[in-house]
ZAGUDREN-177074 format. One record per residue: residue in one letter; x, y, z of N, C-alpha, C in turn. Coordinates in Angstrom, 1 decimal, padded with zeros to 4 digits. Layout:
N
<"a" <X Y Z> <X Y Z> <X Y Z>>,
...
//
This chain:
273
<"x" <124.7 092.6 190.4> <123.3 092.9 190.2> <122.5 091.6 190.7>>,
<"x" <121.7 092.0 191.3> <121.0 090.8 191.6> <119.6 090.5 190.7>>,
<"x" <119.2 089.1 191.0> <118.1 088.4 189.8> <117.6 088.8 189.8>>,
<"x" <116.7 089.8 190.7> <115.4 090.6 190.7> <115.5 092.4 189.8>>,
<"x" <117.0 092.5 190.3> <117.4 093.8 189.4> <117.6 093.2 188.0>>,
<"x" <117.9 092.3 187.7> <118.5 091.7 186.2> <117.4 091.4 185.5>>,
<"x" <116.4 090.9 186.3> <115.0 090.6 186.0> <114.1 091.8 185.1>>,
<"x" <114.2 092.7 186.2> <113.5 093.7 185.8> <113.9 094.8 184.5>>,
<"x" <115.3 094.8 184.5> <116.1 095.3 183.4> <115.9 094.6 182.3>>,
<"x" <115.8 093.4 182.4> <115.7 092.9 180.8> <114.3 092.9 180.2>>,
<"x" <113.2 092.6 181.3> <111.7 093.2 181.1> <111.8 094.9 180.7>>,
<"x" <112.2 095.5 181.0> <112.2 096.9 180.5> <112.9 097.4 179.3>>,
<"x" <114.0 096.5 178.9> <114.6 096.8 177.9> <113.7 095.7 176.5>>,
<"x" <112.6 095.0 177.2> <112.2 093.7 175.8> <110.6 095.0 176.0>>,
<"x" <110.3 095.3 177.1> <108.9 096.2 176.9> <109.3 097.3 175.7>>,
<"x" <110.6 098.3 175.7> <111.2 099.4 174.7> <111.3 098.9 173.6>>,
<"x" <111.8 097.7 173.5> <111.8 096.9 172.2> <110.5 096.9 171.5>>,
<"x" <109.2 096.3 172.4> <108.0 096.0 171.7> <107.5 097.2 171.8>>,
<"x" <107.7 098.2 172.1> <107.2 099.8 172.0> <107.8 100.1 170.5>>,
<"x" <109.1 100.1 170.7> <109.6 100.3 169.1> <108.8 099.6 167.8>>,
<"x" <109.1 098.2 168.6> <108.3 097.6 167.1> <107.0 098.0 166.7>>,
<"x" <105.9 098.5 167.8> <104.5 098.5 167.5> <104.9 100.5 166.9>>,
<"x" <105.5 101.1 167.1> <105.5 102.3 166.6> <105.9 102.1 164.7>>,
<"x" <107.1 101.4 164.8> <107.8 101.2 163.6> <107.1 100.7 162.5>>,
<"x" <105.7 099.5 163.1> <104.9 099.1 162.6> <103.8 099.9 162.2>>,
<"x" <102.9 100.7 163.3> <102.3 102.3 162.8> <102.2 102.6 161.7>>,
<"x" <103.6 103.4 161.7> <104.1 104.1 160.5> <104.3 103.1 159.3>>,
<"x" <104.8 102.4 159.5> <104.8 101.7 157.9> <103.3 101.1 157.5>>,
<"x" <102.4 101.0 158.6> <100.8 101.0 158.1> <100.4 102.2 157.3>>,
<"x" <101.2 103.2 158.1> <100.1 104.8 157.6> <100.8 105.2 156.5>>,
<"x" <102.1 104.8 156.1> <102.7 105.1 154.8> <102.2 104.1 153.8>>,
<"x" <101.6 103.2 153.9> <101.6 102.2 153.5> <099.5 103.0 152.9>>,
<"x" <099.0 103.0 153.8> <098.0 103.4 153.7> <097.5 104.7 152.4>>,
<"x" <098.4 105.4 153.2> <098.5 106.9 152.6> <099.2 106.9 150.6>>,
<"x" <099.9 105.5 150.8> <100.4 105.1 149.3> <099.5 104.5 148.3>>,
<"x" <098.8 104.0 148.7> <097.5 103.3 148.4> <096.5 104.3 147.8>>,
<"x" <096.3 105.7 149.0> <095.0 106.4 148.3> <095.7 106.9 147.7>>,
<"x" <096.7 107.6 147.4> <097.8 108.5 146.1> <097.4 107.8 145.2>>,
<"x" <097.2 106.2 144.9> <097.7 105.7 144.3> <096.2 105.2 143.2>>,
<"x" <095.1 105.5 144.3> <094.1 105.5 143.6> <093.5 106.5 143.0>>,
<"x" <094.0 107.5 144.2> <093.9 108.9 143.1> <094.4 109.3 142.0>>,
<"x" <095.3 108.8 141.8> <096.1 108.9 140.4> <095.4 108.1 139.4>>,
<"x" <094.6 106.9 140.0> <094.2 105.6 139.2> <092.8 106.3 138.6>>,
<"x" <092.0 107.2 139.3> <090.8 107.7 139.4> <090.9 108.9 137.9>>,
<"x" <092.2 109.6 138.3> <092.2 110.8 137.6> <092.7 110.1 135.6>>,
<"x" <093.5 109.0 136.3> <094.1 108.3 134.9> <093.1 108.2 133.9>>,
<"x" <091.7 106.9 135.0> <090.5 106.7 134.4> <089.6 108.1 133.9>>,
<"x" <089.7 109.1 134.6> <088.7 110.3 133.8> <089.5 110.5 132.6>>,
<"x" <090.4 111.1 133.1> <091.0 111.2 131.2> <091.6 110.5 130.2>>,
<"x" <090.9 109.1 130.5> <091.3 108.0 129.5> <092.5 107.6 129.0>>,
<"x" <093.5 107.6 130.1> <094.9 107.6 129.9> <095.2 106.7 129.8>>,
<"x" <094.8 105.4 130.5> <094.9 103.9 129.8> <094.8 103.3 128.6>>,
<"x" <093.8 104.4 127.7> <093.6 103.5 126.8> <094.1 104.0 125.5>>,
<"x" <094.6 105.6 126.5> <095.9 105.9 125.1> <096.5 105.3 125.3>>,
<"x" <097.0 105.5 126.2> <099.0 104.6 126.4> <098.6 102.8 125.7>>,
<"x" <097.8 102.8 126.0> <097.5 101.3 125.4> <097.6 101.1 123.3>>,
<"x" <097.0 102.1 123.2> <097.0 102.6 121.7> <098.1 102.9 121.0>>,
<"x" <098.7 103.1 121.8> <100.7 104.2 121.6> <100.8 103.4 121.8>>,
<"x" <101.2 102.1 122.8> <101.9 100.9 122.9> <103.2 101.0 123.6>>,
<"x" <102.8 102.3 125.0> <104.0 102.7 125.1> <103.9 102.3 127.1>>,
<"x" <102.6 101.7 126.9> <102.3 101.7 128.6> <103.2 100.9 129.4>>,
<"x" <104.3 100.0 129.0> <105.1 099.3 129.5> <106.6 100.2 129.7>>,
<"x" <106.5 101.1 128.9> <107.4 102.2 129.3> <107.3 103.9 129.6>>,
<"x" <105.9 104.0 129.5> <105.4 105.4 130.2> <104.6 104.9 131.3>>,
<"x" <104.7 104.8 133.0> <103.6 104.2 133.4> <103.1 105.9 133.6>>,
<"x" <101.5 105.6 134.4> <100.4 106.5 134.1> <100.7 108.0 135.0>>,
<"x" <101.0 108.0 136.5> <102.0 109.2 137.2> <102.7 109.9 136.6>>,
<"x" <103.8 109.1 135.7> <104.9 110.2 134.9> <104.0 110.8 133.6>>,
<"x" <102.8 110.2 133.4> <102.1 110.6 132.3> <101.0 112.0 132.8>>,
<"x" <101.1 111.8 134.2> <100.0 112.7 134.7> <100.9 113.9 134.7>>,
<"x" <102.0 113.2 135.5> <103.1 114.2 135.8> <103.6 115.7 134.8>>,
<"x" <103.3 115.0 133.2> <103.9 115.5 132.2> <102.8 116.7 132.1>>,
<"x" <101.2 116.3 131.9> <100.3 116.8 131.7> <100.2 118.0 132.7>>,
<"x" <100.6 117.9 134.0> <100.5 119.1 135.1> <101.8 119.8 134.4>>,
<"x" <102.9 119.3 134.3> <103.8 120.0 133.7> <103.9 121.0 132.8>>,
<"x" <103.1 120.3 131.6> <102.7 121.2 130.6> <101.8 122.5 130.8>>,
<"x" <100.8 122.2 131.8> <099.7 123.0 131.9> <100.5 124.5 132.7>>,
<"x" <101.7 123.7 133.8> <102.3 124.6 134.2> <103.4 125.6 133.4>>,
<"x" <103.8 124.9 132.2> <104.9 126.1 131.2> <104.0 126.4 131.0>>,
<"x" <102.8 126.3 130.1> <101.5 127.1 129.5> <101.3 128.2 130.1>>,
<"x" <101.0 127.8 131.7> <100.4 129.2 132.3> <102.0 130.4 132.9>>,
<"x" <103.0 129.6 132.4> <104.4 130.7 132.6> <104.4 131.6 131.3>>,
<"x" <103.9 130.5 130.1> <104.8 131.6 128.6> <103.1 132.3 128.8>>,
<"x" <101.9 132.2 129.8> <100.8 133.1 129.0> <101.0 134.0 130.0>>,
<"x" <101.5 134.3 131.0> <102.1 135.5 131.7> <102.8 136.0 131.3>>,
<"x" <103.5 135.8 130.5> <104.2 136.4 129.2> <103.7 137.4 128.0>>,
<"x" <102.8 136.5 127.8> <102.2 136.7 126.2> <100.9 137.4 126.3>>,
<"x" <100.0 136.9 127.3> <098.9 137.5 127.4> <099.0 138.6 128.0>>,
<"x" <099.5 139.7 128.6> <099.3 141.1 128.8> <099.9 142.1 127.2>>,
<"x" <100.3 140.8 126.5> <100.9 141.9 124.9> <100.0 141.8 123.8>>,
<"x" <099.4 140.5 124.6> <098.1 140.7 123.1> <096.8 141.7 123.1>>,
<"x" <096.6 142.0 122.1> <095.7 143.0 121.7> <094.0 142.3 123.2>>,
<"x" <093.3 143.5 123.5> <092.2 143.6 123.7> <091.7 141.7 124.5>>,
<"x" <090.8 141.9 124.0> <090.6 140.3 124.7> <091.0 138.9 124.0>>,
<"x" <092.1 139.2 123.0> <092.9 138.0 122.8> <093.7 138.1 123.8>>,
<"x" <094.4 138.6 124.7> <094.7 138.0 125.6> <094.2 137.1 126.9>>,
<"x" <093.0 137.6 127.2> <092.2 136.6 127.7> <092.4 135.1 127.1>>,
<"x" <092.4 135.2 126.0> <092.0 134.2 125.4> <093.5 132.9 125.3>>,
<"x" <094.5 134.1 125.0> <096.1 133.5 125.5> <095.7 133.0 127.0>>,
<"x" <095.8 133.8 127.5> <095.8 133.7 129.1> <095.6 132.1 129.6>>,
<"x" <093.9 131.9 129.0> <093.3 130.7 129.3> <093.8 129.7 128.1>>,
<"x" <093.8 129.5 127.0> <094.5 129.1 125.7> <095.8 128.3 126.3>>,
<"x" <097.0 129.1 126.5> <098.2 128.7 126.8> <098.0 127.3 127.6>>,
<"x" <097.3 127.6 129.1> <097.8 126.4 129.8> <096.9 125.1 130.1>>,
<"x" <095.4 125.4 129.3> <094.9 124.3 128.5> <095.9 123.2 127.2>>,
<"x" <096.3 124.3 126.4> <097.2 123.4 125.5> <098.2 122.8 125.6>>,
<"x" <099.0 123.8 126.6> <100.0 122.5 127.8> <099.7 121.0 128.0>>,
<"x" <098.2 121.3 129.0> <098.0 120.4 129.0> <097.6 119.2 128.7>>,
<"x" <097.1 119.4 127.1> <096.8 118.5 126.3> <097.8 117.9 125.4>>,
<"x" <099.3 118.6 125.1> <099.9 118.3 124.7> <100.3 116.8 124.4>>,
<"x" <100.5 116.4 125.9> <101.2 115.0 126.0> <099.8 114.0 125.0>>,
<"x" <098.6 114.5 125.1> <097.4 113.4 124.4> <097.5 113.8 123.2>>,
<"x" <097.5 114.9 122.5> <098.6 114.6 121.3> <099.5 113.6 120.9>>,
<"x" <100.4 114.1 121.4> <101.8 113.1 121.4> <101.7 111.4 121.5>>,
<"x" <100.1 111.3 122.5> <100.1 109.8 122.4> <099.2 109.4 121.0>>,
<"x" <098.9 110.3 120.7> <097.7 110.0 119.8> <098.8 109.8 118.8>>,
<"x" <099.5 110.7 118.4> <100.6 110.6 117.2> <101.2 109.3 117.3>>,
<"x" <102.2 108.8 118.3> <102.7 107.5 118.5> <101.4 106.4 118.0>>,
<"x" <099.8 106.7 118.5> <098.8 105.6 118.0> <098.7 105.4 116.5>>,
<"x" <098.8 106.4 116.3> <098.8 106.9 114.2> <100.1 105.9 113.8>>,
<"x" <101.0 106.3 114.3> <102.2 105.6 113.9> <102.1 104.1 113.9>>,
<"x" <102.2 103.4 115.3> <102.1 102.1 115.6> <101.0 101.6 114.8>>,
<"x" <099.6 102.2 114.7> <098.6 101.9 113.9> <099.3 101.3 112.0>>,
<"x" <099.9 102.5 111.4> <100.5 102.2 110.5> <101.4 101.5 110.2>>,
<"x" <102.3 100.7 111.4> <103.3 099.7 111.1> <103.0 098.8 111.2>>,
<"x" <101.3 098.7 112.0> <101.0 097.2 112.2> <100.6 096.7 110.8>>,
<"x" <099.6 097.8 110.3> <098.8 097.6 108.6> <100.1 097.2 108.0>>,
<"x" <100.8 098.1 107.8> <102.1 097.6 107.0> <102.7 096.4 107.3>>,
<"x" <102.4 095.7 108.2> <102.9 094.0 108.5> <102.1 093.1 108.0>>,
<"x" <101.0 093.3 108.1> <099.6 092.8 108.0> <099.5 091.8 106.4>>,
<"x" <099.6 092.4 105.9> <100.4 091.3 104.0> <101.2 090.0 104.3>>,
<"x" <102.1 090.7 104.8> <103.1 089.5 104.8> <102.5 088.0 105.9>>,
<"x" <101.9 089.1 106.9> <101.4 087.8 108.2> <100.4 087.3 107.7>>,
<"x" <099.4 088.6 106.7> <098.4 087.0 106.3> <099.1 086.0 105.3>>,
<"x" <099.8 086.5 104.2> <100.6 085.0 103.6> <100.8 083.9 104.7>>,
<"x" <101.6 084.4 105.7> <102.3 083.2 106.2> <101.0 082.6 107.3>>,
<"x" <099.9 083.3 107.6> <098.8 082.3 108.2> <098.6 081.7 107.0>>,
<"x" <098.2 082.1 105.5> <097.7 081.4 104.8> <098.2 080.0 104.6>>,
<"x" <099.5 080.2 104.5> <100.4 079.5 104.4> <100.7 077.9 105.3>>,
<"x" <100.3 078.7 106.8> <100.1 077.8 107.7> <099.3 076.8 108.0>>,
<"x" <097.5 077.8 107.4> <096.2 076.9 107.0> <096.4 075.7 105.8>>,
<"x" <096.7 076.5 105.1> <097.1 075.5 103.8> <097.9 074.2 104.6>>,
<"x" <098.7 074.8 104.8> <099.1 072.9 105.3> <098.6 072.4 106.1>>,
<"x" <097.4 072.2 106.6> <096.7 071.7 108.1> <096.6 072.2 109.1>>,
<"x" <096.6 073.4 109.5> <096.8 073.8 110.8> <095.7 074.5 111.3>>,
<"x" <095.6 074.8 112.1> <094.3 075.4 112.9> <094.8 077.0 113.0>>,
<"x" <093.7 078.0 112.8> <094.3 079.4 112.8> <094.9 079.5 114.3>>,
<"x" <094.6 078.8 115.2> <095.0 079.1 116.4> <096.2 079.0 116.4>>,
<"x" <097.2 078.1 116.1> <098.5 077.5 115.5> <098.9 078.6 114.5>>,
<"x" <098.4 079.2 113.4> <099.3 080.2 112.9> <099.0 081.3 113.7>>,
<"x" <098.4 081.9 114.2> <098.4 083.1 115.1> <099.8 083.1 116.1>>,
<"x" <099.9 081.9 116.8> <101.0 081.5 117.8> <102.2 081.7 116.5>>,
<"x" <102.2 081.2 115.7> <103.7 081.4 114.7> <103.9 083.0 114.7>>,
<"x" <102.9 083.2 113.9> <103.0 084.8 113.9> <103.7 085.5 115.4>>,
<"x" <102.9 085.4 116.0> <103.6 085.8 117.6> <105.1 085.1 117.6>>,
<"x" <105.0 084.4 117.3> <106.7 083.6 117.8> <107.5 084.3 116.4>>,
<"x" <107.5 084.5 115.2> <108.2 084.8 113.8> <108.7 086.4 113.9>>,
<"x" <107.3 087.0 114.2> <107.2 088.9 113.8> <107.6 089.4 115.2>>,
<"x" <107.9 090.4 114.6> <108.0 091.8 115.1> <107.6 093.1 115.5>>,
<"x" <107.3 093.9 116.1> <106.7 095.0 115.9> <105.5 095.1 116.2>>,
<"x" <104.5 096.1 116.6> <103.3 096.4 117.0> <102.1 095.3 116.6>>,
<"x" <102.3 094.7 115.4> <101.0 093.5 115.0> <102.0 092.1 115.9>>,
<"x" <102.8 091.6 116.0> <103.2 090.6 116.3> <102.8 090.7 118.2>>,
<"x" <103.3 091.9 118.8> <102.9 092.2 120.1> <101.4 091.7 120.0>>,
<"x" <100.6 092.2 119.1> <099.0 091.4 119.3> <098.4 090.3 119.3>>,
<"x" <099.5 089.8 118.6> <099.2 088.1 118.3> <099.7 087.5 119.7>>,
<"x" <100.7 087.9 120.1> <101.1 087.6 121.7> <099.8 087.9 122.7>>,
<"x" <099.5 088.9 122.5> <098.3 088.8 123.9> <096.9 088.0 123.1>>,
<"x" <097.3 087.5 122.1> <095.6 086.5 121.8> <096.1 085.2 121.6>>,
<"x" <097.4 085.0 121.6> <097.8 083.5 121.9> <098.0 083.5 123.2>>,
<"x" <098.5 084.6 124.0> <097.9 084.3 125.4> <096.7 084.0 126.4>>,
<"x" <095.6 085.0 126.0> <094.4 085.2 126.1> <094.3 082.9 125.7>>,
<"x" <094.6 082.6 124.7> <094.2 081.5 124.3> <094.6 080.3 124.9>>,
<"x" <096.3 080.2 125.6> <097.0 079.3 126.4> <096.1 079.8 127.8>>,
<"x" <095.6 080.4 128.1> <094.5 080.4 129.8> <093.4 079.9 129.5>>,
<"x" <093.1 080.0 128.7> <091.9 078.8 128.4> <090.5 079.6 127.8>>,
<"x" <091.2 080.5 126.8> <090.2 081.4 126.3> <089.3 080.8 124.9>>,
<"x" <088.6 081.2 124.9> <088.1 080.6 123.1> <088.4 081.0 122.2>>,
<"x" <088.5 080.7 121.0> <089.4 082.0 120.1> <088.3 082.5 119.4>>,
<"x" <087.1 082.5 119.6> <086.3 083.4 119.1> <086.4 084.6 120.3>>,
<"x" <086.6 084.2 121.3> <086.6 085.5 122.2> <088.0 086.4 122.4>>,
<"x" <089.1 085.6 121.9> <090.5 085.7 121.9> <090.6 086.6 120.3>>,
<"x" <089.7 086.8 119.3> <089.8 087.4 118.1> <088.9 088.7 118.5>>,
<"x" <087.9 088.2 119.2> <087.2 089.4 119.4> <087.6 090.8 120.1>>,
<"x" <088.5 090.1 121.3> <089.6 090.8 121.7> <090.7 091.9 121.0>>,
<"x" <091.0 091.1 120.1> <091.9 091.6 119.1> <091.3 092.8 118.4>>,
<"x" <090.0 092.7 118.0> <089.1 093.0 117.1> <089.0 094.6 117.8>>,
<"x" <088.8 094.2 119.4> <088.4 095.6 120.3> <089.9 096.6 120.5>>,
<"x" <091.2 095.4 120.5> <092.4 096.2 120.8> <092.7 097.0 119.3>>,
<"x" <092.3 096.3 118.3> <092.6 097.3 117.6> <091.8 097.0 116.3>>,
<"x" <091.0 098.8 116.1> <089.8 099.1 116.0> <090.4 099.5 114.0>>,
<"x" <089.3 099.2 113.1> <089.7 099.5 111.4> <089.5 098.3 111.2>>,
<"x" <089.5 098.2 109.6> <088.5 096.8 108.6> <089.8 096.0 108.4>>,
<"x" <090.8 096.5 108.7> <092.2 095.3 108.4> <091.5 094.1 109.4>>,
<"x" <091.9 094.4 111.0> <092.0 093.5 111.3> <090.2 092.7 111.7>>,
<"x" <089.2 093.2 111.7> <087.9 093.3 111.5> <087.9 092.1 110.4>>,
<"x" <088.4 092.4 109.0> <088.2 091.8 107.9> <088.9 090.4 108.0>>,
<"x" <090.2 090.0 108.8> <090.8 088.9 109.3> <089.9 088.1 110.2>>,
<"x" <089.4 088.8 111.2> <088.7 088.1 112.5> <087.4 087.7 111.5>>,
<"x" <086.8 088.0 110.8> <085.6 087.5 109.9> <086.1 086.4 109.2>>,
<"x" <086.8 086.6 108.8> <087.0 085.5 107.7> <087.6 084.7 108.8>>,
<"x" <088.4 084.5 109.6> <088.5 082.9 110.3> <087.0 082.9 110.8>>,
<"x" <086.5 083.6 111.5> <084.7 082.9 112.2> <083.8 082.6 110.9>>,
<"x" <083.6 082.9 109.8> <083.2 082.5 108.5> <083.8 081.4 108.1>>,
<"x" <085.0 081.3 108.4> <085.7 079.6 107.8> <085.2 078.8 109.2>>,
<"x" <085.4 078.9 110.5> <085.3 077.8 111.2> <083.7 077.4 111.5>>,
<"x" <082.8 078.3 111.1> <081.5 078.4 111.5> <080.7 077.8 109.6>>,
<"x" <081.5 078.0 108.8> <080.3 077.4 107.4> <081.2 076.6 106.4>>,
<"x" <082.8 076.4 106.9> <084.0 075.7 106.7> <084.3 076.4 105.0>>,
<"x" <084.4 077.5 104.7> <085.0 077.9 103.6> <085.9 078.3 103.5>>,
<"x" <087.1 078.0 102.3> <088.8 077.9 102.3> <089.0 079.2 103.3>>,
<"x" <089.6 079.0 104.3> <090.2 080.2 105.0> <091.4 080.7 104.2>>,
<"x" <092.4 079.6 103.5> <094.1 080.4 102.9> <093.3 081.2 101.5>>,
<"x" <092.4 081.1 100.7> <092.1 081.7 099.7> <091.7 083.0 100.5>>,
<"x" <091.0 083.1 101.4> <090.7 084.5 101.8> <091.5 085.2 102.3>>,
<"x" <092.7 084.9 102.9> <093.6 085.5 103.6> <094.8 085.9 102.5>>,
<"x" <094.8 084.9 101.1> <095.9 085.7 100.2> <095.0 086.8 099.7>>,
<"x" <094.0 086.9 099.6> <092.8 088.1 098.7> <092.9 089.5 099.3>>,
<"x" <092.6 089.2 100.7> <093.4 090.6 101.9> <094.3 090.9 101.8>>,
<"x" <095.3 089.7 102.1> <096.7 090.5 101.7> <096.9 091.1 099.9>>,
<"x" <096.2 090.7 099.2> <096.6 091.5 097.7> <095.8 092.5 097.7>>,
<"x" <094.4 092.3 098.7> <093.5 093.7 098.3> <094.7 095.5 099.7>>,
<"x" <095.3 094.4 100.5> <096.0 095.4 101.3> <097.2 096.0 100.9>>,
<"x" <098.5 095.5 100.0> <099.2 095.3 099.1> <098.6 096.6 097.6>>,
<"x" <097.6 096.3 097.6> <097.2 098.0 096.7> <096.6 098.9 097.7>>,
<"x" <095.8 098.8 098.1> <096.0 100.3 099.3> <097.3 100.9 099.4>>,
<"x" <097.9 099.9 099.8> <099.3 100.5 100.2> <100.1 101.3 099.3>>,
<"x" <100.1 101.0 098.6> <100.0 101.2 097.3> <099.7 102.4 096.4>>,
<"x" <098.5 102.4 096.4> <097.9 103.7 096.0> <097.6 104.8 096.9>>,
<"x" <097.9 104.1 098.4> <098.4 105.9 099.2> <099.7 106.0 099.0>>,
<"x" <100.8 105.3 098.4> <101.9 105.9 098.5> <101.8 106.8 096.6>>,
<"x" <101.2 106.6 095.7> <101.2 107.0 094.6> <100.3 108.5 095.1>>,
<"x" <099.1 108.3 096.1> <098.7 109.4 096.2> <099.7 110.8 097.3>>,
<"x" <100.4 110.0 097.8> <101.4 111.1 098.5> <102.1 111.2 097.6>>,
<"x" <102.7 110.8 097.1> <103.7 111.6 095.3> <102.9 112.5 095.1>>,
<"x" <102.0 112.3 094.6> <101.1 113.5 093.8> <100.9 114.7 094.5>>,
<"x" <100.4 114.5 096.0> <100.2 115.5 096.7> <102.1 116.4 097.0>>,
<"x" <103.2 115.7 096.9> <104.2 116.1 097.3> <104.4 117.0 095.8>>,
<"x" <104.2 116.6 094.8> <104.7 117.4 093.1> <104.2 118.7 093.5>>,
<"x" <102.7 119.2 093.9> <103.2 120.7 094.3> <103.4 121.7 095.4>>,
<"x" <103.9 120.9 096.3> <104.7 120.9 097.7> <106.2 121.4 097.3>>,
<"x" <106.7 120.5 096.0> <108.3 120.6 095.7> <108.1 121.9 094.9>>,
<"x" <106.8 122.2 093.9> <107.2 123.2 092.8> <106.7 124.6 093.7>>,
<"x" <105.9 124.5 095.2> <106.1 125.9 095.8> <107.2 126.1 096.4>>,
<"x" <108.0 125.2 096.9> <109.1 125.5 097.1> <110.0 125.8 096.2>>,
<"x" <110.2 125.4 095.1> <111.1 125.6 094.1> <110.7 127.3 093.7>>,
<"x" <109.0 127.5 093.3> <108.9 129.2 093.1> <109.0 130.0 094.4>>,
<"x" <109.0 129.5 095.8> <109.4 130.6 096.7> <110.6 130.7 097.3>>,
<"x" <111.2 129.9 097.0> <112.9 129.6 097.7> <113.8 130.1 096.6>>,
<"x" <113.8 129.0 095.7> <115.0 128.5 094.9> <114.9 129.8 094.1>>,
<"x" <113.8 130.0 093.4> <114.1 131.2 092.4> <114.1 132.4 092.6>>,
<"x" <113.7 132.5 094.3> <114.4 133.7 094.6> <115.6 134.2 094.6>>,
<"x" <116.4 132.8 095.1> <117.9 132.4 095.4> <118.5 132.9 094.5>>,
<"x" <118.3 132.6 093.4> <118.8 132.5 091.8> <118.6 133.6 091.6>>,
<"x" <117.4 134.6 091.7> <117.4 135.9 091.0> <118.1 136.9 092.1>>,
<"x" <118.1 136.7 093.4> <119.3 137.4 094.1> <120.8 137.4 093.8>>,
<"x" <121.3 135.9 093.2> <122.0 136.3 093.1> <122.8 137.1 091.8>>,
<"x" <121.8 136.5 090.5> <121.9 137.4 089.4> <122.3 138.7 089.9>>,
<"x" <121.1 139.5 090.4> <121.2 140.3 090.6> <122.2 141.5 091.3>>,
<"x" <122.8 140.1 092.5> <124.0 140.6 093.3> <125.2 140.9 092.0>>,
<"x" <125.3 139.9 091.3> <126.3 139.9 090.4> <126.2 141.1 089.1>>,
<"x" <125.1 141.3 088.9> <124.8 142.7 088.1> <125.5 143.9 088.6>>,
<"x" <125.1 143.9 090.0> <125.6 145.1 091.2> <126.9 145.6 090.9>>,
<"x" <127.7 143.9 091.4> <128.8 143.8 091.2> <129.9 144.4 090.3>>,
<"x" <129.2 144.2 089.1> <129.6 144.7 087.7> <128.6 145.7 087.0>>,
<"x" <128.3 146.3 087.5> <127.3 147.6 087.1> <128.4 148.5 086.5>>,
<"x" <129.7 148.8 087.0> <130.5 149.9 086.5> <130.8 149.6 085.1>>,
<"x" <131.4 148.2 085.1> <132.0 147.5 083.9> <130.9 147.4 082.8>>,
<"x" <129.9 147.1 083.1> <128.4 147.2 081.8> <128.3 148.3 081.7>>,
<"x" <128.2 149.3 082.5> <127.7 150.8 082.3> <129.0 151.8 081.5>>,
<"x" <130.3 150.9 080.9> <131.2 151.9 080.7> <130.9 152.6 079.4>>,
<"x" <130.8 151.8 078.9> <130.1 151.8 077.4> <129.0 153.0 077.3>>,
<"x" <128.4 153.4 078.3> <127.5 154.2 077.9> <127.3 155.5 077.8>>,
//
């Protein structure tokens, strides 16, 4: 082959090349593109129905992200409208209508249920921590320390839904936040007079310098009876929870079987007579 043929072949084979690349390139723009608006659309639809700031409440956003949460929601809406093609041509008059449209709304509310229940829960474990961690801030102030310093312990000691909190306001505070703004934060992540009545009482101590550890043992004893007297008030509500079941179960139980055993021996009592 000569230079001018060799020439031209290897220009034709580097022009195919840079044809491929600029096509190859294209497409991974327009996928690239096209991933982006999915991605805001999903972000758009998340923001309408406030799905951020359940999953944030649940405490579950680091393992449900927001698509598989959308996902679920279309899901449900979809069994809804299968069991009301079912159900709604059997119900009477215009309850079925009301199945019809009923079913695959509640589908799709289900999963916000579900987060809301996980919020109730997490909510309740954190309160239930809440005693012990103000001792050990108290504990902390008492010996010289800056609440900022027991908040960081707490994050580094606990476990569980309140310690996760102390983590994002000792973080908020290692970036260079203030801890009035770093409490206030807290205050908005999680809403009730527990933690409302903590964030006061440190801005009341650092702002007119009154004992911070006496206020923080007084919460934890005034939180310590709450606790307390909702578990005394669920006993009470359970005593006749246990005695309807005792009169609609058990003593039916017992008088069937009487009874079966009467049956039983009906010939033997009745000889006598």
């Amino acid at each position: 082959m000569t230079p001018v043929g060799l020439s031209f072949t290897m220009a034709t084979l580097l022009a195919l090349a840079a044809g491929r690349e600029v096509l190859v390139g294209h497409a991974i723009r327009r996928r690239s593109e096209e991933s982006r608006r999915a991605d805001a659309r999903w972000a758009r639809a998340a923001l309408a129905l406030n799905l951020p700031e359940r999953l944030r409440r649940s405490g579950l956003e680091a393992r449900l992200p927001l698509p598989a949460l959308l996902l679920g929601k279309l899901a449900g809406a979809c069994l809804g409208a299968i069991l009301a093609l079912g159900a709604a041509p059997a119900a009477p008059g215009r309850i079925g209508i009301a199945v019809a449209l009923g079913l695959p709304a509640a589908g799709f509310f289900v999963p916000d249920a579900l987060l809301e229940r996980e919020a109730r829960r997490r909510r309740r474990r954190l309160v239930a921590a809440l005693p012990d961690a103000l001792d050990l801030l108290a504990v902390s102030v008492a010996s010289g320390r800056g609440p900022g310093e027991g908040l960081a312990q707490l994050a580094r000691a606990g476990e569980g839904p309140l310690a996760e909190e102390m983590r994002i306001a000792v973080a908020e505070l290692s970036c260079g936040s203030s801890l009035s703004a770093a409490l206030a934060a807290l205050r908005t992540r999680v809403p009730g007079s527990e933690i409302a009545t903590l964030v006061a009482s440190i801005e009341r101590s650092r702002r007119f310098g009154s004992p911070l550890a006496e206020q923080l043992r007084r919460q934890a004893g005034a939180l310590r009876r709450d606790s307390r007297r909702q578990v005394e008030e669920r006993a009470a509500r359970a005593a006749p929870k246990i005695q309807l079941v005792v009169a609609l179960i058990l003593v039916p139980s017992v008088m069937l079987m009487i009874a079966a055993g009467l049956i039983a021996n009906a010939g033997t009592l009745l000889a006598a007579f």
